[in-house]
N, C-alpha and C positions, 0 to 999 in steps of 0.2 A: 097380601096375606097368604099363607098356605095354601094350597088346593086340599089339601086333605089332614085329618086330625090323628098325633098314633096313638096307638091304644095306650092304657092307662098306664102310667110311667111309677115304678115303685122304687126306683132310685132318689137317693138328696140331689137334690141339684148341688153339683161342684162350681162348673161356668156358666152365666148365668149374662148372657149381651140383652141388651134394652137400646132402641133406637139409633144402632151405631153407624155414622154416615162417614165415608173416609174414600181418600183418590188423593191425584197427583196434583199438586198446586192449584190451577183454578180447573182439573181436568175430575169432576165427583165419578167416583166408580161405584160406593156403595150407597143405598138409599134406603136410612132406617130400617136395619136390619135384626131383629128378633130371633133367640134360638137359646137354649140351652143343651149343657152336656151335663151328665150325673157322675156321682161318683161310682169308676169301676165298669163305666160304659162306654163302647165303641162307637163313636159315630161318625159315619160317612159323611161329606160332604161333595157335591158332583154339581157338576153344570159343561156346560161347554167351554171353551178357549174363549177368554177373552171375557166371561161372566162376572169377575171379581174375586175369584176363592185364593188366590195367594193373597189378593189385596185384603182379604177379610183377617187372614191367619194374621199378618203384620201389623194389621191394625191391633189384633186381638195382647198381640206381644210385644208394641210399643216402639216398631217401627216405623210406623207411620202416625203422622199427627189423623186424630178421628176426634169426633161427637158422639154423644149416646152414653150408656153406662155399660160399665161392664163388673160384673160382680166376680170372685174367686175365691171359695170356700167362703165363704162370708165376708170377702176385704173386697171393699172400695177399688176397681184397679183402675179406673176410668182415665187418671191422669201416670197412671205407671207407665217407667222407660223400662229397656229389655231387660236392665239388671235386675230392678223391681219383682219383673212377674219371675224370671230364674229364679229367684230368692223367694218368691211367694210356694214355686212348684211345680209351677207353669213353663214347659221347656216346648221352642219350636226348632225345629230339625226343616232348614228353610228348604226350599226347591233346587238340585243341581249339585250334591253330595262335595257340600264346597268341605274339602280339609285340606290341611296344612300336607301338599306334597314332600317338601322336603323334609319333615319332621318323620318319625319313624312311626308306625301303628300307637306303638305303647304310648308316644311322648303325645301323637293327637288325645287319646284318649285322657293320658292324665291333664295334657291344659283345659281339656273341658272340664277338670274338676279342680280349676284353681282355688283359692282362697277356703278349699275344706281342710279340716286336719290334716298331717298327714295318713294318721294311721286308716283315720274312715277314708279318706280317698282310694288310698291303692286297693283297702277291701272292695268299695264300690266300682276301682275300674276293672277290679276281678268279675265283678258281677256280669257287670256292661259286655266286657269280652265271650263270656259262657253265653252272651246270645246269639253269637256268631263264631263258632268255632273254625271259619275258613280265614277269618281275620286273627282272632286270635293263636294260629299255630304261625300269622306270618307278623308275630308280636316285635321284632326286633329290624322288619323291613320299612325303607320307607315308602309314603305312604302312595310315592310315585310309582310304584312299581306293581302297584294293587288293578287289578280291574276296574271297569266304571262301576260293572257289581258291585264288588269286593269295597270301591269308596263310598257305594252308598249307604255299605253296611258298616262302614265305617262311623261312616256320620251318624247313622241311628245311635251305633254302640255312645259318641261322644252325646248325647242327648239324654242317654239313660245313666249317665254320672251319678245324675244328681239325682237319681230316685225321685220322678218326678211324678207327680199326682195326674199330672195332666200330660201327653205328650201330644203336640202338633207337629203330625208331619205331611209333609206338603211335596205330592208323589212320589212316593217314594219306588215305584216301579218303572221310573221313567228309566230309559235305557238298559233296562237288566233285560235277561234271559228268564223262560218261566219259570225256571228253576232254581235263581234265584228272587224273581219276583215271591216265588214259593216261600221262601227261609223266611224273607220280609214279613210277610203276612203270618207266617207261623208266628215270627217273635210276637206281633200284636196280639195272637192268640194269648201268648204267655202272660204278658204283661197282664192283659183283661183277668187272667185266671190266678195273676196273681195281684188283682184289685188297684190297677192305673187305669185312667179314665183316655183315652184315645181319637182326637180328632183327625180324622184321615182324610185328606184331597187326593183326589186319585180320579183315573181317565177307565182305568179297566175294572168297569160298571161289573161286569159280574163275579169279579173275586174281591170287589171293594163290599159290596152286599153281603157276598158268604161270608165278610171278615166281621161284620158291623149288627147292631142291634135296632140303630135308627137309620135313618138316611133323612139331610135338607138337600132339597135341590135348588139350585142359584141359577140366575138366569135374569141380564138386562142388569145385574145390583142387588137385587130382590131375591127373597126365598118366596120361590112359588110351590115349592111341594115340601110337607113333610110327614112321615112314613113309618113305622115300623117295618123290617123289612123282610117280615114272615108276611105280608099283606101279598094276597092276591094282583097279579099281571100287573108287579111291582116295576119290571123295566118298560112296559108299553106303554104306562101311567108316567115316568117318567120322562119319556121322550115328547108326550103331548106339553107334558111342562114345560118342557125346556125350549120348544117352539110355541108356545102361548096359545096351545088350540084349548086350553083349560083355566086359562088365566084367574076366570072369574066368574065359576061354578065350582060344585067339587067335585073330586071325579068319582067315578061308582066303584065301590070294593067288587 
């Protein structure tokens, strides 16, 4: 269970997991796990290496076979595959800014908006591009030739195609510089400000916090903390978590 309760939540709930257990073959990683995200809200998700948070996102977006239920905007997604939740709203932007190197910026971003109009496509991969103006001024390059930055902003921009309700993205600061770890987290700012709901995995605990409105902490499978993350000695409260010296008490605000 939680170590800690956050304050009153006045958001809908958008995602909404109940009981969700998921791992590799007969190898379990997740063990009933519990959590919701609102609509139009950031939420952190943190633990250490090797806790389960890529395994949870894949579970959440139908890569990986799970148990449990998982609710999206009011739809059943429990037994949804990844077309499913894309189609529901729900986009994850997986770990390791995987894109199509030989393809050019433009042409990754429009495949990510296959099977839409045309006309709404190209508006929307206009949009996707105005969140990264370093990618899109190198719109006709491919996408080989971009930075490991530059690909990670890539892959965000191909994730926000589809004006997605929900976005999960699954560190997206891994190998960049802070400055564009910076852009990253800005874009999240936007999206929130302009009413997408945001599940973040992320390792750099204090600009994952300044980006986010909740925080669960994972740890062993389990969510053992979860937070508002205006809450008082919010990172020293979570490192007890994430080594079990809180397991099962709660900790003090």
């Amino acid at each position: 269970m939680p170590t800690s309760a956050p304050r009153s939540r006045t958001r809908e709930p958008l995602l909404e997991v109940s009981g969700l257990s998921a791992g590799y073959g007969k190898i379990g990683v997740l063990n009933g796990i519990d959590f919701t995200v609102g609509a139009g809200e950031v939420v952190a998700l943190l633990g250490p290496n090797g806790a389960g948070k890529s395994t949870l996102l894949k579970a959440i977006s139908g890569l990986l076979p799970r148990t449990g239920r998982i609710t999206f905007a009011g739809q059943d997604m429990s037994k949804a595959d990844p077309g499913d939740t894309v189609r529901a709203g729900l986009v994850h932007v997986v770990e390791g800014h995987r894109v199509f190197t030989q393809l050019s910026v433009i042409d990754n971003v429009m495949l990510a908006g296959y099977g839409l109009p045309r006309d709404r496509r190209t508006t929307q991969v206009e949009e996707a591009l105005a969140f990264f103006p370093d990618i899109a001024a190198k719109r006709h390059d491919r996408a080989v030739t971009l930075s490991g930055g530059q690909q990670q902003m890539l892959a965000v921009a191909q994730g926000l195609v589809r004006r997605p309700r929900l976005l999960m993205l699954d560190e997206p600061s891994a190998g960049l510089s802070p400055v564009l770890v910076d852009r990253v987290l800005a874009a999240v700012a936007r999206l929130r400000a302009g009413g997408t709901a945001v599940l973040l995995v992320e390792q750099l605990i204090e600009k994952a916090l300044a980006a986010s409105d909740r925080v669960y902490a994972l740890a062993r499978g389990s969510i053992v903390l979860e937070a508002s993350t205006d809450e008082e000695d919010l990172p020293n409260r979570l490192e007890r978590a994430y080594f079990g010296q809180d397991a099962h008490a709660p900790l003090a605000s």
